[in-house]
BAFI-3210 file (N, C-alpha, C; in Angstrom, 3 decimals, decimal comma, padded with zeros to 6 digits):
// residues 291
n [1|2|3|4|5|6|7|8|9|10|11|12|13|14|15|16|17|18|19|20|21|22|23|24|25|26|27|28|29|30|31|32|33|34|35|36|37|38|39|40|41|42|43|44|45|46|47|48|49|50|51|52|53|54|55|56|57|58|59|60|61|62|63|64|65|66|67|68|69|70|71|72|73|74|75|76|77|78|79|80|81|82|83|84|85|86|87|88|89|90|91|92|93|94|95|96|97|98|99|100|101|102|103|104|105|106|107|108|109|110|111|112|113|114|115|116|117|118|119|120|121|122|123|124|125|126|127|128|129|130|131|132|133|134|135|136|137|138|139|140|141|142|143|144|145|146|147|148|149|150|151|152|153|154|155|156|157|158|159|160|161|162|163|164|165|166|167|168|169|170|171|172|173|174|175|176|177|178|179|180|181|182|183|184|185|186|187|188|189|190|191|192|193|194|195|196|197|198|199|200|201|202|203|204|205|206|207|208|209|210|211|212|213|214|215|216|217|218|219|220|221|222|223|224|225|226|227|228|229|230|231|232|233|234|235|236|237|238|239|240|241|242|243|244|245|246|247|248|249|250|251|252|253|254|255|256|257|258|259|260|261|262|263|264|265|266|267|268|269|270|271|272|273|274|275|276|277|278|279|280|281|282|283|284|285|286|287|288|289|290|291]
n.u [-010,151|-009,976|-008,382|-007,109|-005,780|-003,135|-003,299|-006,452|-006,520|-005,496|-007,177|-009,877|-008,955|-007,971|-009,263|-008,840|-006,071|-003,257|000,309|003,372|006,153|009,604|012,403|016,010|017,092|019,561|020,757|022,474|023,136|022,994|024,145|025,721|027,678|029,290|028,547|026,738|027,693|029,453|029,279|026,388|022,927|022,683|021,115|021,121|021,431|023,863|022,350|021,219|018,488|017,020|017,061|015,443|015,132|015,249|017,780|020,341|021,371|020,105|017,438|015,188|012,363|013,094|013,585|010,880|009,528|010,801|010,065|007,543|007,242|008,291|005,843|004,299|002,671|000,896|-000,611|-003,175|-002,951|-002,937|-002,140|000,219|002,724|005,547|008,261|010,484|012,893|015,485|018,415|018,242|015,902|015,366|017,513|019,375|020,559|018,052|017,324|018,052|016,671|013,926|013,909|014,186|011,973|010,071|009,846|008,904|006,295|005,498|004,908|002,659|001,318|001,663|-000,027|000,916|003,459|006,368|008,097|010,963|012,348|014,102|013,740|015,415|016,046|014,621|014,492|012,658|012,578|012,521|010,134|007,986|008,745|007,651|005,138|004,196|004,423|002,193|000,074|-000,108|-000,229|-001,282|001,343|003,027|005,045|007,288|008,655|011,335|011,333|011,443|011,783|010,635|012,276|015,108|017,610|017,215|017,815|019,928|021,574|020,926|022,598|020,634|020,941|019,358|016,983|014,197|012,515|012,650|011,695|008,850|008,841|009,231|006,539|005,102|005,134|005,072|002,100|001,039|000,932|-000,767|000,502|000,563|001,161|003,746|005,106|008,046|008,124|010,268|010,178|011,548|013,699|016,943|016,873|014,409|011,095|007,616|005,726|007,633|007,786|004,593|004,517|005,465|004,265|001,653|002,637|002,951|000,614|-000,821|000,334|-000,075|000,244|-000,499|-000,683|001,559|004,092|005,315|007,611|009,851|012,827|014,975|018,625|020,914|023,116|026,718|026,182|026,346|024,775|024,685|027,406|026,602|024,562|025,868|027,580|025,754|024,737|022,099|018,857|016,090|012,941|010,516|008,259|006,059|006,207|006,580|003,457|001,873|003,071|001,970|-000,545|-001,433|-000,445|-001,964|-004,548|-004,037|-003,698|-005,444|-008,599|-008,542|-006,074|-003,848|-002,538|000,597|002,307|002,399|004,875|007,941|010,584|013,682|016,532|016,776|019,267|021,434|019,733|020,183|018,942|015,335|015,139|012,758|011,218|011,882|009,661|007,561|004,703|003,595|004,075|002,474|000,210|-000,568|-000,627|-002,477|-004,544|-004,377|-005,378|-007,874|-009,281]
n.v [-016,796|-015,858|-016,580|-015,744|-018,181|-020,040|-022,307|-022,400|-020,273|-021,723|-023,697|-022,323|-021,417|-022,833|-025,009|-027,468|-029,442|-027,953|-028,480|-026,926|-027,098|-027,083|-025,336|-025,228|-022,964|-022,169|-019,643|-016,831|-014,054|-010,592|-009,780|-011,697|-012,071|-010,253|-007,504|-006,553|-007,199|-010,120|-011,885|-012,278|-012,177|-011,951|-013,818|-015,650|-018,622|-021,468|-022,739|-020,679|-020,068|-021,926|-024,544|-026,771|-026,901|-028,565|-030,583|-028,493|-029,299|-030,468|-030,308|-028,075|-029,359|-031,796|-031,267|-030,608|-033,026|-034,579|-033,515|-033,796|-036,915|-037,070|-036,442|-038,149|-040,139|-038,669|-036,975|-037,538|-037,331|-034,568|-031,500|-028,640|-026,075|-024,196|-023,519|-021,114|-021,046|-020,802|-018,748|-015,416|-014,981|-013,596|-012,468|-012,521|-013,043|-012,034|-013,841|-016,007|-016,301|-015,945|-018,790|-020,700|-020,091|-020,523|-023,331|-024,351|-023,454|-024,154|-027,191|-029,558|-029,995|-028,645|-025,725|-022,770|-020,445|-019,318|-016,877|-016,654|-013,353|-010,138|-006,616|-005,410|-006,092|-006,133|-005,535|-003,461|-004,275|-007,353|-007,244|-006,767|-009,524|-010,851|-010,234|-011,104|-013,984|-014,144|-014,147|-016,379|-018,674|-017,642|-016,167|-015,684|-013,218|-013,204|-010,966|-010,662|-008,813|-008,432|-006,716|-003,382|-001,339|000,688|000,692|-002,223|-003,394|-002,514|-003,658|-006,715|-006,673|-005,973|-004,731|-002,802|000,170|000,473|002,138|001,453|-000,918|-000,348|001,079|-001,451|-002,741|-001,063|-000,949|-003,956|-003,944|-002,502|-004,424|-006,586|-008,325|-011,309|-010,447|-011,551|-010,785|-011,405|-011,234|-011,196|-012,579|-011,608|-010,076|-008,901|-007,167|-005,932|-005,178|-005,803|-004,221|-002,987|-005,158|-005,468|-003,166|-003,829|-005,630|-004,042|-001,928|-003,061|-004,199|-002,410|-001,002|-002,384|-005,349|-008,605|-011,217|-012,752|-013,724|-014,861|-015,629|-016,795|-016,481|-017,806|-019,752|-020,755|-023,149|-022,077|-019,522|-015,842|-014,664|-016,920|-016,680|-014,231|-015,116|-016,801|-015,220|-014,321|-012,011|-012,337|-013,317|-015,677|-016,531|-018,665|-020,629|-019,883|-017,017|-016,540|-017,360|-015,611|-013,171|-014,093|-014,164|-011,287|-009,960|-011,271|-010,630|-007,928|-008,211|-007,708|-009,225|-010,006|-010,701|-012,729|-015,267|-016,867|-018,352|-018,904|-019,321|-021,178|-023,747|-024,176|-026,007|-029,244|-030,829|-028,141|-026,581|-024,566|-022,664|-021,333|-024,638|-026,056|-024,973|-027,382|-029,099|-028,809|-029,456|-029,983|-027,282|-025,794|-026,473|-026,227|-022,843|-022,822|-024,159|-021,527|-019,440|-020,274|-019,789]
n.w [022,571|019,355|016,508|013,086|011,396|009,597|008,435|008,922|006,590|004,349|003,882|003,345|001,293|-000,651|-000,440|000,809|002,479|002,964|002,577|003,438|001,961|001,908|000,164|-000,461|-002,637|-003,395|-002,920|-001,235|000,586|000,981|003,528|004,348|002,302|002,106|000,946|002,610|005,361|006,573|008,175|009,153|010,440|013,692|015,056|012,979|011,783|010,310|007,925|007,319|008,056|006,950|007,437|007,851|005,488|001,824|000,039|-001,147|-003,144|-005,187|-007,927|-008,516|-008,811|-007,851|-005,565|-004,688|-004,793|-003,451|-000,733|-001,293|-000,483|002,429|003,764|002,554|004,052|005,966|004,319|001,443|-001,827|-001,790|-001,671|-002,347|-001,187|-002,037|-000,490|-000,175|001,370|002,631|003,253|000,990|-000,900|-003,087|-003,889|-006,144|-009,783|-012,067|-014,632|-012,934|-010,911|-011,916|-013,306|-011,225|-009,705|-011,376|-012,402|-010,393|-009,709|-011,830|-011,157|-011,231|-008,704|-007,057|-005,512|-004,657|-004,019|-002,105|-000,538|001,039|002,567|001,875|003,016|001,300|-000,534|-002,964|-005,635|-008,845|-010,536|-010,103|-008,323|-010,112|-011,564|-009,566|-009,814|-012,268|-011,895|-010,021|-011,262|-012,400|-010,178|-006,610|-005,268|-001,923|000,044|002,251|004,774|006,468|008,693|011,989|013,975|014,564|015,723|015,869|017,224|018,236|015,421|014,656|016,832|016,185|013,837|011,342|009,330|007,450|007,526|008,501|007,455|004,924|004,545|004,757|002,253|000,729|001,653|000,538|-002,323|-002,819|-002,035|-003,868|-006,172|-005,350|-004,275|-001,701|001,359|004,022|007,011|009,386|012,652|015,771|018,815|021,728|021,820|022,056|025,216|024,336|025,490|026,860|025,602|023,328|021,485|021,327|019,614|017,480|016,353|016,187|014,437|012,089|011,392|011,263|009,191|006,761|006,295|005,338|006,542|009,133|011,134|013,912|015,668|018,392|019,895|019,398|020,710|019,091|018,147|017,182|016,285|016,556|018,680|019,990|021,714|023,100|024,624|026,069|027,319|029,614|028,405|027,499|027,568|027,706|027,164|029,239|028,615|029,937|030,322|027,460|026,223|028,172|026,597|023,626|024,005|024,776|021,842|020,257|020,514|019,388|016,853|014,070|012,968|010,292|009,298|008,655|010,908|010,603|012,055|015,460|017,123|016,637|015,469|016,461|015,044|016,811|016,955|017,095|018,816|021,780|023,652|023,948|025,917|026,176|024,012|022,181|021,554|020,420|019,491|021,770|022,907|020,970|021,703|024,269|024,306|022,388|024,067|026,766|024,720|024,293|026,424]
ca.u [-009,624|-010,132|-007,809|-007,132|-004,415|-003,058|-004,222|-007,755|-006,985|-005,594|-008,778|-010,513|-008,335|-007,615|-010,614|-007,945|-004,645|-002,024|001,899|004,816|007,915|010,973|013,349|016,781|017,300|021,398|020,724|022,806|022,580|024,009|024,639|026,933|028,146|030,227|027,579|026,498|028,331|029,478|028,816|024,955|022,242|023,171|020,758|020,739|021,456|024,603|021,775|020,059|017,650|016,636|017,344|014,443|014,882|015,869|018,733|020,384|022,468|018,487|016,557|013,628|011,336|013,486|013,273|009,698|009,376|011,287|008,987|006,002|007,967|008,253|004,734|002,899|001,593|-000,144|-001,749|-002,828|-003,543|-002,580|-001,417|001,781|003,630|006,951|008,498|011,954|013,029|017,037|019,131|017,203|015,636|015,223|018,552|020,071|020,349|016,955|017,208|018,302|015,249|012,749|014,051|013,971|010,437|008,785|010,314|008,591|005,221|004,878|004,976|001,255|001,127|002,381|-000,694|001,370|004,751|006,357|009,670|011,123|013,309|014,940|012,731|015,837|016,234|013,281|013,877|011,407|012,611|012,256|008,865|007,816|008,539|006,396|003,678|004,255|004,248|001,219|-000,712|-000,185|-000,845|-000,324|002,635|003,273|006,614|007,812|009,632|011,811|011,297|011,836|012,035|010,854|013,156|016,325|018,990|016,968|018,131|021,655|022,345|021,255|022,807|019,528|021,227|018,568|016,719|012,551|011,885|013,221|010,241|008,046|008,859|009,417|005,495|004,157|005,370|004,112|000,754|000,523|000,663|-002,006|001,037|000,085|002,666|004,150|006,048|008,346|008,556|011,103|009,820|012,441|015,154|017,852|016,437|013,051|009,924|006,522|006,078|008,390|007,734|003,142|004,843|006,210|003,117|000,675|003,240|002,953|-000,547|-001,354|001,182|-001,073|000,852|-001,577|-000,084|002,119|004,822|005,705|009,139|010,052|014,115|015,897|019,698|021,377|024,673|027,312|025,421|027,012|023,948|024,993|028,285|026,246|023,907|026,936|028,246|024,747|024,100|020,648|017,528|014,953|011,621|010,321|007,031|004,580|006,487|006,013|002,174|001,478|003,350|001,344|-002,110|-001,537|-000,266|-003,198|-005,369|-004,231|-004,144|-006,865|-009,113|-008,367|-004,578|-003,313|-001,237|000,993|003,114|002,734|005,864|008,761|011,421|015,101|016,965|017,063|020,679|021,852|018,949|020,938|017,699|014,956|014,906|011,247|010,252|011,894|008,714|006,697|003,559|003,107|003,860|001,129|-001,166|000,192|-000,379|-003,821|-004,997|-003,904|-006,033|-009,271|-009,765]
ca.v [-015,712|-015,930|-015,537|-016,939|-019,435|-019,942|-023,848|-022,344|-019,236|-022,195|-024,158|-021,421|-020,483|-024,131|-026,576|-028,918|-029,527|-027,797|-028,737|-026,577|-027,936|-026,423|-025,434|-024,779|-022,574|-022,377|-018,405|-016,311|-013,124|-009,511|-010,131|-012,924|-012,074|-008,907|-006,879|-005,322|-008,001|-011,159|-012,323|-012,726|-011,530|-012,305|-014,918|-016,747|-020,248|-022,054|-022,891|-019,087|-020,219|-022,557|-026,050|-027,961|-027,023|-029,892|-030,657|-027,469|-029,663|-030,938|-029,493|-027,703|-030,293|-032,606|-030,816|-030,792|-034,440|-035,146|-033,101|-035,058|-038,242|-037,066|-036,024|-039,122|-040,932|-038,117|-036,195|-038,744|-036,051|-033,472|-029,825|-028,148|-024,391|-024,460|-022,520|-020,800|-020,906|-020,742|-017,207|-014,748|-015,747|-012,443|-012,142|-013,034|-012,162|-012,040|-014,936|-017,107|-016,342|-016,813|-020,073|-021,646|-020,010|-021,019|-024,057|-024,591|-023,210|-024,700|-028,107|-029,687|-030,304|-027,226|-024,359|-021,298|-020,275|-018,257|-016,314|-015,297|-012,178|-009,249|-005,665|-004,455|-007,259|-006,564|-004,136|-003,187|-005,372|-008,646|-007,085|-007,247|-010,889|-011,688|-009,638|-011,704|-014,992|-014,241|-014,127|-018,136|-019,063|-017,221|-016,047|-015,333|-013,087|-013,214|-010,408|-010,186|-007,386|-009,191|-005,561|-001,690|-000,394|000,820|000,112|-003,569|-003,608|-002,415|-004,881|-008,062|-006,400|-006,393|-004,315|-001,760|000,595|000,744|003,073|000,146|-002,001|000,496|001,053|-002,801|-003,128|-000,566|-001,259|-005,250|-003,942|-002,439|-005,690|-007,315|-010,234|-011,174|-009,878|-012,269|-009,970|-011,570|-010,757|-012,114|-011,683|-012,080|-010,097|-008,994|-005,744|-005,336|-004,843|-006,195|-002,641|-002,958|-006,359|-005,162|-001,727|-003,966|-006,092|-002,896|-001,373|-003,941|-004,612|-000,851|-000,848|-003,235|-006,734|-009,680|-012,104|-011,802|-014,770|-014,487|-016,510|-017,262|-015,997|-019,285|-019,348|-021,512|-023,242|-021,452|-018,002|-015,137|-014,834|-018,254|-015,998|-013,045|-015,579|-017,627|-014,635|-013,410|-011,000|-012,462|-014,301|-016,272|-016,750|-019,521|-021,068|-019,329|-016,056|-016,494|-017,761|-014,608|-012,016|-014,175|-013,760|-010,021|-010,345|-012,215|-009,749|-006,470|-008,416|-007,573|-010,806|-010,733|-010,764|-014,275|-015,343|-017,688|-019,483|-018,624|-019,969|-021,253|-024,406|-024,411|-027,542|-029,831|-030,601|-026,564|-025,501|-024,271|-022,690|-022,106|-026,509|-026,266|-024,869|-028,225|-029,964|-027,629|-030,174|-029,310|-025,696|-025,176|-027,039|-025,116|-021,471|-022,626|-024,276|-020,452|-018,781|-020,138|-019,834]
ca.w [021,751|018,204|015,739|011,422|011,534|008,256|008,291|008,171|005,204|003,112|003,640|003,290|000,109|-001,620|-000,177|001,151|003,536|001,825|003,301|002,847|001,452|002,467|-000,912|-000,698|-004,064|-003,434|-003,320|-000,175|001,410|001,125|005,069|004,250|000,986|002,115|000,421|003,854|006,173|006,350|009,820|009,025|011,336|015,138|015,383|011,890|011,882|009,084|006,894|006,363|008,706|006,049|008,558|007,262|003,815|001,041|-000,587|-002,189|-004,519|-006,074|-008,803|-007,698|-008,945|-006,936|-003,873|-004,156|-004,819|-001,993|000,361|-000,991|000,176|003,999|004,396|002,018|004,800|005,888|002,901|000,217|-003,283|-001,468|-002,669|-001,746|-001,425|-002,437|000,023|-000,787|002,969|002,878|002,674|000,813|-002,050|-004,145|-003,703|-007,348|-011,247|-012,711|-015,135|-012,161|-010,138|-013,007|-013,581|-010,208|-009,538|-012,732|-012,153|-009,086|-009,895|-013,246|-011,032|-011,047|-007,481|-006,369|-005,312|-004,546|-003,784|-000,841|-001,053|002,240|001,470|002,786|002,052|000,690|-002,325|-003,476|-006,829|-009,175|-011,673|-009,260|-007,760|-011,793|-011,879|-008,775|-009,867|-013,187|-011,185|-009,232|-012,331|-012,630|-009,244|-005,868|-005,005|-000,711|-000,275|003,515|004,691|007,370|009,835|013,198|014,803|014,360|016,788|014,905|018,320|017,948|014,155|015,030|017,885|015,569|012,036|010,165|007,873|006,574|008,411|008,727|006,149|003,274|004,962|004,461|001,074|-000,055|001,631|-000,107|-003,642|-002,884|-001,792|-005,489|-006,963|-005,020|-003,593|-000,417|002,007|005,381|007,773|010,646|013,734|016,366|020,148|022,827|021,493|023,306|025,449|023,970|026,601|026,160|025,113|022,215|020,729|020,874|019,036|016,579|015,677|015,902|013,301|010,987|011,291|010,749|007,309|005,843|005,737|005,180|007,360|010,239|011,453|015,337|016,250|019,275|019,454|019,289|020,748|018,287|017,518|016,089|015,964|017,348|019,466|021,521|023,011|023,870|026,017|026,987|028,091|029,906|028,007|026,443|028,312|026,490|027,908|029,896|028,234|030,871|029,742|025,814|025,935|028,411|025,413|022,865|024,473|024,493|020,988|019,284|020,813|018,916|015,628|013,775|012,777|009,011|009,102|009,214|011,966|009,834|013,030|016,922|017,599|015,625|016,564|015,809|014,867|017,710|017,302|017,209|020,198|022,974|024,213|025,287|025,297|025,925|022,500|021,146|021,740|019,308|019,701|023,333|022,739|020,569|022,351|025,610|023,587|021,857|024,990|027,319|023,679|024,055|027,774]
c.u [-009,417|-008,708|-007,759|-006,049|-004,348|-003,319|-005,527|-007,687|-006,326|-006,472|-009,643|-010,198|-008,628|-008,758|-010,177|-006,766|-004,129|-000,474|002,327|005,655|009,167|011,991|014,439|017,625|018,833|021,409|022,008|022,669|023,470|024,553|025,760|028,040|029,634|029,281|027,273|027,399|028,582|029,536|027,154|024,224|022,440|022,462|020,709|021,367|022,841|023,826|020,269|018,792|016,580|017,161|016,957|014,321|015,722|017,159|019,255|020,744|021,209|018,189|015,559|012,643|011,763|013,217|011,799|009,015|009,392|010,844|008,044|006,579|007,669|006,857|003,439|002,362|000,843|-000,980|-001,878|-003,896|-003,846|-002,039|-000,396|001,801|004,902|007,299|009,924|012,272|014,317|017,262|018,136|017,396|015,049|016,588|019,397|019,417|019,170|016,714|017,112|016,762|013,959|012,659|013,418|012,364|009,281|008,912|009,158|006,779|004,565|004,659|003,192|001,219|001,317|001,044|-000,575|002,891|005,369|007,857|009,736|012,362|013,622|014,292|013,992|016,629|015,241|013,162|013,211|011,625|011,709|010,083|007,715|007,779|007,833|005,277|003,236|002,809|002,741|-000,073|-001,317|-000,421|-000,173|000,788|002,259|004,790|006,664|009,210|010,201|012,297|012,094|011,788|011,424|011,482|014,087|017,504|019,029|017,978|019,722|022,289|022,144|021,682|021,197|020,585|020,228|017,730|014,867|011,810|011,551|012,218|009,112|007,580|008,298|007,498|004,655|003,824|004,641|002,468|000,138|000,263|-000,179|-000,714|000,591|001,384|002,846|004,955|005,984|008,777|008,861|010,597|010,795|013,744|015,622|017,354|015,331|012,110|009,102|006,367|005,855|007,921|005,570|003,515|004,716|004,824|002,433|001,077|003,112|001,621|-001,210|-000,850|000,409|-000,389|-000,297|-001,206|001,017|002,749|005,468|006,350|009,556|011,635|014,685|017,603|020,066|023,166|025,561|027,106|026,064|026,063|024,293|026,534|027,515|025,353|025,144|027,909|027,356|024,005|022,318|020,207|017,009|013,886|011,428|008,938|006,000|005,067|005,815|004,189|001,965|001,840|002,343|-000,266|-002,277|-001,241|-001,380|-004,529|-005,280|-004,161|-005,582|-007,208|-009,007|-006,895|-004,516|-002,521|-000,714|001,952|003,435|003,780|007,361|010,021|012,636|015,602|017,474|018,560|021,473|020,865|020,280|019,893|016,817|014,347|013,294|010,857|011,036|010,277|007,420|005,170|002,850|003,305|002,927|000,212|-001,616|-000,712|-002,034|-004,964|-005,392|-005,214|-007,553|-010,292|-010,301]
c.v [-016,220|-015,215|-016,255|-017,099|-019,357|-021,360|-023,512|-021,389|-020,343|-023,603|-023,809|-021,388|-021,737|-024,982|-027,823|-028,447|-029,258|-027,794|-027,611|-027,278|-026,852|-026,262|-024,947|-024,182|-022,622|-020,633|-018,153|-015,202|-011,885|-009,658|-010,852|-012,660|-010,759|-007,369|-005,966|-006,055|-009,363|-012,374|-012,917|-011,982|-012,602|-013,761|-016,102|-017,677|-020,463|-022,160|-021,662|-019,456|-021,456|-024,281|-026,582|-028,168|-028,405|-029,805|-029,839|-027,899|-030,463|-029,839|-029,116|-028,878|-031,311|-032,094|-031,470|-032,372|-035,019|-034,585|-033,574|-036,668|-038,159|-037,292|-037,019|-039,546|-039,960|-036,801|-036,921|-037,316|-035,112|-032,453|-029,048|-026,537|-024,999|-023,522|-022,358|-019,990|-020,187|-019,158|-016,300|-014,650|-014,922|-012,068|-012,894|-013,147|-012,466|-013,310|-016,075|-017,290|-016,614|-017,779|-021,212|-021,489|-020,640|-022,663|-025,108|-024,511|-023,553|-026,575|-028,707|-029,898|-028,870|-025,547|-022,889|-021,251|-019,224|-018,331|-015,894|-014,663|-011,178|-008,134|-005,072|-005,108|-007,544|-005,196|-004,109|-004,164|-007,164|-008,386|-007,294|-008,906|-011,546|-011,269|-010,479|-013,204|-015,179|-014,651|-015,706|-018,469|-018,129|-017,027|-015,021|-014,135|-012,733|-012,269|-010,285|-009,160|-007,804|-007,836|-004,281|-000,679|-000,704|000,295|-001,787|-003,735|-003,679|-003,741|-006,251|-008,045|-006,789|-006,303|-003,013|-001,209|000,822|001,065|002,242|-000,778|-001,408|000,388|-000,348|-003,383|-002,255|-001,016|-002,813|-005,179|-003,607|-003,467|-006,864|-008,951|-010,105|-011,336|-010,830|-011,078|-011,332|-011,127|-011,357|-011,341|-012,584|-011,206|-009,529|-007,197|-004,743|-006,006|-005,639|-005,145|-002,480|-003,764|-006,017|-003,831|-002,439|-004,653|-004,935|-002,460|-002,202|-004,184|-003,693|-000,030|-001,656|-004,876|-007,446|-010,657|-011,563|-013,175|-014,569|-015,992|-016,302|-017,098|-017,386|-018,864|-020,839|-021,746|-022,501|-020,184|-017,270|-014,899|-016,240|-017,785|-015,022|-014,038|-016,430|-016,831|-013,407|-012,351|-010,913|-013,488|-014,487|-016,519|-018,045|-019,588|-020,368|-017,840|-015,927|-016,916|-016,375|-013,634|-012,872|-014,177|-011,902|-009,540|-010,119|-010,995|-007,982|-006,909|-008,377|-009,061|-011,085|-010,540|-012,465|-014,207|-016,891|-018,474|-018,580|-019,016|-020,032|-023,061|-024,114|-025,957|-028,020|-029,852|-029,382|-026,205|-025,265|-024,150|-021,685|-023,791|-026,473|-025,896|-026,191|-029,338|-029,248|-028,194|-029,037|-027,884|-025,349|-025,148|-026,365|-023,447|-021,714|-023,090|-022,422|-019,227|-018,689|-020,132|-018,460]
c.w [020,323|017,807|014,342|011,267|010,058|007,562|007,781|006,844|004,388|002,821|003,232|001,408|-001,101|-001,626|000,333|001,922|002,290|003,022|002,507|002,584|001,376|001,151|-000,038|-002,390|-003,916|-003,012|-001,484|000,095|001,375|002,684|005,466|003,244|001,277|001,582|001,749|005,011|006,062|007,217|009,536|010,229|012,860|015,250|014,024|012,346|010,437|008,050|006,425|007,131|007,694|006,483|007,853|005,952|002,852|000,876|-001,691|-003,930|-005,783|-006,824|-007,917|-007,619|-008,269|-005,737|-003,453|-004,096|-003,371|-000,830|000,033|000,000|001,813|004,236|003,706|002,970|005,411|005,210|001,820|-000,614|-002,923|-002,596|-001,607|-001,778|-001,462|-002,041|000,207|000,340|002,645|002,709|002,428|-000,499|-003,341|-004,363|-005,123|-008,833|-011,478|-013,029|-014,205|-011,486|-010,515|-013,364|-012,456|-009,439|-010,449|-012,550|-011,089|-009,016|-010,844|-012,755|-010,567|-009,309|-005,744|-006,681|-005,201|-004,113|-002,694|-000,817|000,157|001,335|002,533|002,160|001,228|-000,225|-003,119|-004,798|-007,695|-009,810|-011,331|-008,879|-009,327|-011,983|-011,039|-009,103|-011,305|-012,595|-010,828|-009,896|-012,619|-011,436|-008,041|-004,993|-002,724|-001,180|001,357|003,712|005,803|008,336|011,172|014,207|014,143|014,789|016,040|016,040|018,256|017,015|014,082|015,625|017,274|014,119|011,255|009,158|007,233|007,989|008,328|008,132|004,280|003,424|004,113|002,953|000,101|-000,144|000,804|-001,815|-003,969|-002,969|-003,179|-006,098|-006,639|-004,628|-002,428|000,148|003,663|005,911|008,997|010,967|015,032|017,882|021,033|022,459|022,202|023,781|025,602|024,975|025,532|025,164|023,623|021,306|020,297|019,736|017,845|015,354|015,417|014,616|011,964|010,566|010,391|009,239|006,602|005,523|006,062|006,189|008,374|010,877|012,938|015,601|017,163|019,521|020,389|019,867|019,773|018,028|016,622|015,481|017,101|018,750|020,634|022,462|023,405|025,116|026,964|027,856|029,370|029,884|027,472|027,773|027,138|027,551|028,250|029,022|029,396|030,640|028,211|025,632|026,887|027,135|024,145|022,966|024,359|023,052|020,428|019,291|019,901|017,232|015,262|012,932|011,030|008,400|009,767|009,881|011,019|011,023|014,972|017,880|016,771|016,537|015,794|015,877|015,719|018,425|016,814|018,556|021,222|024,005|023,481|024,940|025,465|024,914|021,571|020,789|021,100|019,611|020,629|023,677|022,178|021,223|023,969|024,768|023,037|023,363|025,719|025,963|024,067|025,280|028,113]
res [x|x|x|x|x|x|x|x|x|x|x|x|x|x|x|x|x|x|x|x|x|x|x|x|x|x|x|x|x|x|x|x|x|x|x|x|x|x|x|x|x|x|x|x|x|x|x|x|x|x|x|x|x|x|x|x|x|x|x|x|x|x|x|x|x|x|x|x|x|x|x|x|x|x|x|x|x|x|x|x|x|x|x|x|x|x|x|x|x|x|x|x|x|x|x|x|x|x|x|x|x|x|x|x|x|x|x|x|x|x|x|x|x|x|x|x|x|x|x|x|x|x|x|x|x|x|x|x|x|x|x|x|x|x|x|x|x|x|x|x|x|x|x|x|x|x|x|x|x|x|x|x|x|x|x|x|x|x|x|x|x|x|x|x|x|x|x|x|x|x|x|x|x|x|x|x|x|x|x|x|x|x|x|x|x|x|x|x|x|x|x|x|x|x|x|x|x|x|x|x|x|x|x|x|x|x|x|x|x|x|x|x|x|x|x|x|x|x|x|x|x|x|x|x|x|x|x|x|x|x|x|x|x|x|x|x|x|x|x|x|x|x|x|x|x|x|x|x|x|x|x|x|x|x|x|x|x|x|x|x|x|x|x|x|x|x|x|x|x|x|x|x|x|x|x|x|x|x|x|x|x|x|x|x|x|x|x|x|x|x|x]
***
């Protein structure tokens, strides 16, 4: 079963291995902020889901330094994304956001840039400065869906309701950025059903890419009492590679699949402990693909 990994569209795209590098811009989250809540979304993580990301208290150009460092021994004159993981990273005054992007993209080593975000921090003004951006090299913007079902949206606080997606993708699609949508399979309730609804829906709005996560229970997330109190399952690895074979299959072949999986930070997993071993999950999941 075929499908375009996002290893091959930036082979395809660049002519070479390009790494991500994980930023932490310092930015946070109407979710957190009081703005819509301050709990966060059921399953986020202490660090905005932004684990792997650098050192907030670094310059950008430090950050990114210090993600060439991890990954020298294997990419020698390599090319990077500077990817503005943490919180949500549209989320603050103008000036601020032009700084730490230009910042970032004005760095020679650095090929494109990728904003995850929330569709409903995305106003014209901001959508103006990526369409700016894009101009100098391209710009990704990752939006967090995780669901199309509104009771879904409720039960993990998105926060916004379906229609604000809608919107946030259409207005991107004007500007020619290329658009990530995630989407979280396992969540608490949702059918195969639900979770193929969710991809189809996304596929059929026009997003370019398409991020499928694996619903992590994690330390310290309100999500680790609802399972501690049996309210939540997580899939067993011969569960999740069956929903991602049916999956892969209704994506159409020129939407990138940007991650068939996802891991959470070792020390926070609760479960499921088999996706700590991400290796052997892939290899599990691409193996189960091409059979």
């Amino acid at each position: 079963m075929k499908y375009y990994s996002f290893n091959q569209y930036l082979k395809d795209t660049f002519g070479c291995k390009v790494y991500k590098i994980s930023i932490n811009a310092g930015f946070t989250c109407p979710n957190r902020d009081g703005t819509i809540d301050t709990r966060g979304c059921i399953f986020c993580s202490k660090g905005g889901s932004g684990d792997f990301a650098e050192d907030a208290k670094l310059s950008i150009t430090k950050q990114i330094e210090s993600g060439k460092r991890r990954v020298e021994k294997k990419i020698k004159n390599g090319k990077y994304i500077a990817y503005f993981q943490a919180f949500t990273n549209t989320y603050a005054p103008l000036e601020t956001l032009k700084a730490k992007f230009c910042e970032a993209i004005e760095h020679p080593d650095i090929v494109a840039i990728s904003i995850a975000t929330r569709p409903d921090c995305l106003p014209d003004e901001v959508i103006d400065l990526l369409k700016e951006l894009n101009r100098i090299k391209p710009v990704f913007v990752e939006l967090g869906l995780q669901t199309i079902h509104e009771k879904t949206a409720e039960y993990i606080r998105r926060g916004y309701t379906l229609d604000v997606y809608d919107t946030a993708l259409k207005k991107l699609k004007e500007t020619g950025i290329n658009i990530v949508t995630h989407i979280i399979l396992g969540l608490p309730n949702e059918t195969k059903e639900d979770m193929l609804k969710s991809v189809d829906y996304v596929c059929k709005a026009g997003t370019d890419g398409i991020k499928l996560q694996l619903l992590h229970i994690l330390q310290g997330t309100d999500l680790e009492n609802e399972y501690s109190n049996g309210k939540v399952n997580t899939f067993t690895i011969e569960e999740y590679i069956d929903i991602i074979k049916e999956i892969v299959k209704i994506i159409p072949e020129n939407i990138v699949i940007h991650r068939l999986t996802g891991d959470g930070a070792k020390k926070d997993l609760i479960a499921p402990l088999w996706s700590a071993d991400k290796k052997n999950v892939l290899n599990k999941i691409n193996k189960a693909l091409s059979e």
